[in-house]
C-alpha positions in Angstrom: -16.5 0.5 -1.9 -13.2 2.6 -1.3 -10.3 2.0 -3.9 -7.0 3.7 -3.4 -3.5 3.5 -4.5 -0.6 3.7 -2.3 2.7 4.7 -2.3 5.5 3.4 -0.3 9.0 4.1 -0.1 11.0 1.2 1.6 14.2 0.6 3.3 17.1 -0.2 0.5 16.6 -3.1 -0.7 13.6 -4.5 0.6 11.2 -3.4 -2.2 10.6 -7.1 -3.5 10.0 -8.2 0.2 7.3 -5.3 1.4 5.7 -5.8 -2.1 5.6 -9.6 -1.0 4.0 -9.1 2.5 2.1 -6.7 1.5 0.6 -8.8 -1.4 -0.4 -11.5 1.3 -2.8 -8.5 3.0 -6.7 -9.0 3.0 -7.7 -5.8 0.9 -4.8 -5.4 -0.9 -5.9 -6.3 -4.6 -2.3 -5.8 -6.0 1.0 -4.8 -5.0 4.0 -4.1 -7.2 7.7 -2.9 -6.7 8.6 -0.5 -9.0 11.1 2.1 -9.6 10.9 5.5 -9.5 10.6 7.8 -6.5 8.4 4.9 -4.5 9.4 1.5 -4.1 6.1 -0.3 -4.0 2.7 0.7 -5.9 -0.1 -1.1 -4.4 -4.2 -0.8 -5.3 -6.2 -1.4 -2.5 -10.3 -1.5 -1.2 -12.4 -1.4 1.7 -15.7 -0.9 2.5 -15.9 3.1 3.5 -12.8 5.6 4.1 -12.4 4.5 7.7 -11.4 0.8 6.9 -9.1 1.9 4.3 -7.4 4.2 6.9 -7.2 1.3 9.4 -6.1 -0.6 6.4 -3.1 1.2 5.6 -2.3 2.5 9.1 -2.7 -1.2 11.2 -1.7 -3.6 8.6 0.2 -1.6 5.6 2.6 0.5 7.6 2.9 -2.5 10.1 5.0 -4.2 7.5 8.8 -4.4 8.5 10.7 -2.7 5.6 8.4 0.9 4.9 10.2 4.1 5.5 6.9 6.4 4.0 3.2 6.0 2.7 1.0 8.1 0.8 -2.3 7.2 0.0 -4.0 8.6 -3.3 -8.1 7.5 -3.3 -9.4 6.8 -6.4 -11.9 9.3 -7.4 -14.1 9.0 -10.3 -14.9 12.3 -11.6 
């Protein structure tokens, strides 16, 4: 299992709605708008690396609203 956080910058104003959506996503284990220099802050899984990247690429980014992602794997060191 892949966990990651990402980071999303939205348009103004559309934080509370792309947290929303977003929250509704299969995978998506929490989603949160925050302040700050990102908008939203969600935690996410998947099986392996390549269904988090179609995760946040097909579904994530698809969301109406997101300007910028970045995607921060959790690592456990």
């Amino acid at each position: 299992m892949v966990q990651a956080y990402i980071l999303i910058q939205t348009e103004v104003g559309k934080a509370a709605e792309v947290a929303r959506k977003i929250a509704a996503i299969a995978g998506v284990t929490q989603a949160e708008d925050v302040t700050g220099p990102y908008d939203v802050i969600v935690r996410a899984e998947a099986r392996d690396v390549d269904e988090l990247g179609k995760l946040v690429v097909a579904r994530i980014q698809a969301v109406e609203g997101i300007t910028r992602t970045l995607t921060c794997p959790i690592v456990h060191i």
